[in-house]
N, C-alpha and C positions, 0 to 999 in steps of 0.2 A: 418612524424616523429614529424615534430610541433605540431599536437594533441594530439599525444600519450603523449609527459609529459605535455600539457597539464591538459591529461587525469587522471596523475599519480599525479598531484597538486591539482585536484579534486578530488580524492580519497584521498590523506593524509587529506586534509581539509572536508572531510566527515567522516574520521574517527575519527579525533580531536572534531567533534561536537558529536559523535555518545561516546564517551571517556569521554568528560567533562560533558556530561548527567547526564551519569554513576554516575560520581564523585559525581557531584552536590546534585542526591538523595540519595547518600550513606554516603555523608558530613552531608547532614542537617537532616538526620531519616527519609528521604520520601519514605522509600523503599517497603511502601503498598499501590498500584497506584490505585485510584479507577476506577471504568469500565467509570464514566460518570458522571459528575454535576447533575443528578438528582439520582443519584445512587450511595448508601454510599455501596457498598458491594466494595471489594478491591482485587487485584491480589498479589501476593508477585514480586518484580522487578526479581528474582532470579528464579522465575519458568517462568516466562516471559523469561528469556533469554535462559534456560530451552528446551524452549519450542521450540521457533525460533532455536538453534544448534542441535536439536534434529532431527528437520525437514530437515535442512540444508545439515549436516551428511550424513542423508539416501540420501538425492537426488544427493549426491555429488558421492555415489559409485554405484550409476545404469546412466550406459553412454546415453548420449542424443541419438536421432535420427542419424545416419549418414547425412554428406551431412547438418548442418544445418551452416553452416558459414557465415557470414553478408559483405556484398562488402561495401568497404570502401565509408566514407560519403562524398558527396561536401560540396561546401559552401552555399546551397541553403538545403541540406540538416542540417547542422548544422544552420545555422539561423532558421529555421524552431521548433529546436529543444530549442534552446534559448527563440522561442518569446513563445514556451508553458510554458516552464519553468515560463515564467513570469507571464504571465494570474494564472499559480498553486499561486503562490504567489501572485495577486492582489484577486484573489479569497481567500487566507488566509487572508490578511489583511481589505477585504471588509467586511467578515464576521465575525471577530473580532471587528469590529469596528460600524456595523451595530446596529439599533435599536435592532435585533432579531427578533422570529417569523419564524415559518414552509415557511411562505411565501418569505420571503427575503433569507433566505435559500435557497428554490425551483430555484426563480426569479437567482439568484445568480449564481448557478453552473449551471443549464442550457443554462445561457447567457457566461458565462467564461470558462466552461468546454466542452459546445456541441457546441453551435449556433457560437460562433467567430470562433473557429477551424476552424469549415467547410464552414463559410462565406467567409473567406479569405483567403480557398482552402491550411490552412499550412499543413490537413492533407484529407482522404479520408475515410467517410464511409465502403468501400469496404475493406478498410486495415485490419480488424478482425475479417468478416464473411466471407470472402476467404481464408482465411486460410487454408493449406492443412494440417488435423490433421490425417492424415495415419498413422498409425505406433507409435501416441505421444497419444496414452489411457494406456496403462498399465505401461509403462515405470515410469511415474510420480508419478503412484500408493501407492507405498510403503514408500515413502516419504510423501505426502498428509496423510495417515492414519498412521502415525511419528505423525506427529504434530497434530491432530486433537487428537490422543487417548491423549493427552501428554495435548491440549491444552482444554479436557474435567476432564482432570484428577484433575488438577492444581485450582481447581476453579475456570471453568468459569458453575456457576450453575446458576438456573434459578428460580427465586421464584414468582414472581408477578405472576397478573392474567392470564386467560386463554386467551392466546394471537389472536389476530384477521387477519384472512389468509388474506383477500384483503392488511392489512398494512403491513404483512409478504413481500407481494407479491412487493408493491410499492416499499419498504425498499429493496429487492433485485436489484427491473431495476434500477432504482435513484441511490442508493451505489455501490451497489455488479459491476451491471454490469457498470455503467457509468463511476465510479471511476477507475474501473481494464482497459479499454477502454484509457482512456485519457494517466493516469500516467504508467502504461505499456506498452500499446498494440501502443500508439500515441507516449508519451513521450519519454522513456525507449528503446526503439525502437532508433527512430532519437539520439538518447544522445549513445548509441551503438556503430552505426556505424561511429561516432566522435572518440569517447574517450575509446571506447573499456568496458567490458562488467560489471567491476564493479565498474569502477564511474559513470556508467550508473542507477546501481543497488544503489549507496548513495542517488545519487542527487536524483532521482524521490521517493526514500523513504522519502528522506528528506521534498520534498515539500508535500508529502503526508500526512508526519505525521504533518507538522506545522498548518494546519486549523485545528485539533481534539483541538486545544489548548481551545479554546471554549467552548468544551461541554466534556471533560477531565480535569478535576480539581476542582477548586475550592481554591488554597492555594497559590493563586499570579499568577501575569508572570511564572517570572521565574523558578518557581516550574513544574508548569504549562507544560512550555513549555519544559523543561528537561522532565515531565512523558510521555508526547506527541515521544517526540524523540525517549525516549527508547520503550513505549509501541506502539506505534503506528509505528510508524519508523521501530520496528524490525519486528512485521508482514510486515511490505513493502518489507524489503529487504529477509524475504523465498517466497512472492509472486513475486518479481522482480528475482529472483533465478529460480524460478520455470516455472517464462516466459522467460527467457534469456535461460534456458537446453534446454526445451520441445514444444516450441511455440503453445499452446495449450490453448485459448482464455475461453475455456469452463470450465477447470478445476481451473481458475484461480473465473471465476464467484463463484462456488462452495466454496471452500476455503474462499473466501470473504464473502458469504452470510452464512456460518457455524460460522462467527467470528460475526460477526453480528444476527444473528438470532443461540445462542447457540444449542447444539441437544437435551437439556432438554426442552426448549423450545420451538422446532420444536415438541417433544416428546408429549407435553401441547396439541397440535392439535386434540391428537387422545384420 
């Protein structure tokens, strides 16, 4: 009972951050979020949110798998869940704070996001490619192709050059898959079966979306870190939605690597 309003203080105060984002870009006229600090092309905040309730919606009226309910968490489990949660966040603030550079990037999130995890056994390799996805392929379907038609539609196009498959390729294992791994599959997960499934779904957006502050913006902190929340943070939370229904590790890579690597983009290839 203690963590469940725990759980329910974590979610008002995830909403309140997720709220005053909002406000913040809607107060000061920042409500055309760009894709990325090297990339003046810009999303509307509005088809962004759009996008995410669109997705959300659909997944929300096709029923999960039967039988997928989460046995309540220990204290070994909640700690466990805590010390990732922090690693998300020393990994945000490393890499805000870093020189920059591909390399300290790389060095970075493979030391805070892979190599500590599993050094000091808070979680298990095996927890994401064991997964029994029986039954959890079509189910998710209809929602994934919600939001992808929704989040092709909306401007997210594609104009640079003819994109190069090996960096396609690295740009999926590094992001798509290591980041879906950690913040859902590790984090999202243990934060779950604490606090129950949608402060589960703030917090790991939360710390998700706070490293993009970096290489999303360009118009301060603050600015910064509000387009980070809503734009980044809201893909977390139909990706944390979509792992919390469906438990389905592969679809989640997908989804990821389609937000990352547009499909005009992917399109460029051929």
């Amino acid at each position: 009972m203690r963590l469940r309003r725990t759980g329910d203080m974590l979610l008002a105060a995830g909403i309140l951050v997720f709220v005053a984002a909002v406000v913040t870009l809607v107060w000061t006229g920042h409500t055309a979020l760009r894709y990325s600090a090297d990339n003046d092309n810009t999303l509307s905040l509005w088809a962004i949110c759009l996008t995410v309730l669109g997705g959300l919606a659909v997944a929300r009226l096709v029923p999960p798998k039967p039988d997928d309910g989460l046995l309540p968490g220990d204290p070994r489990t909640t700690r466990q869940a805590w010390w990732l949660f922090t690693l998300g966040l020393v990994f945000a603030v490393g890499f805000y704070l870093s020189p920059g550079g591909d390399l300290w990037f790389l060095g970075l999130k493979l030391a805070l996001l892979l190599a500590v995890p599993l050094s000091f056994r808070l979680v298990s390799w095996r927890e994401w490619y064991r997964v029994d996805t029986r039954g959890r392929w079509l189910r998710p379907l209809p929602a994934m192709l919600v939001f992808l038609t929704l989040f092709t539609l909306f401007g997210h196009s594609y104009t640079g050059a003819r994109p190069d498959l090996i960096a396609l390729i690295a740009v999926f294992t590094l992001n798509a898959m290591l980041e879906e791994i950690f913040y859902r599959v590790w984090l999202q997960t243990r934060l779950e079966k604490s606090y129950g499934r949608w402060p589960a779904i703030a917090l790991s957006s939360l710390v998700f979306a706070v490293w993009h502050v970096t290489i999303h913006g360009g118009n301060g902190f603050g600015i910064d870190l509000a387009a980070a929340v809503v734009h980044i943070g809201g893909y977390g939370i139909f990706l944390g939605y979509l792992w919390s229904r469906y438990r389905n590790p592969w679809l989640l890579f997908v989804v990821h690597g389609i937000i990352n690597a547009p499909i005009p983009m992917l399109a460029a290839l051929w």
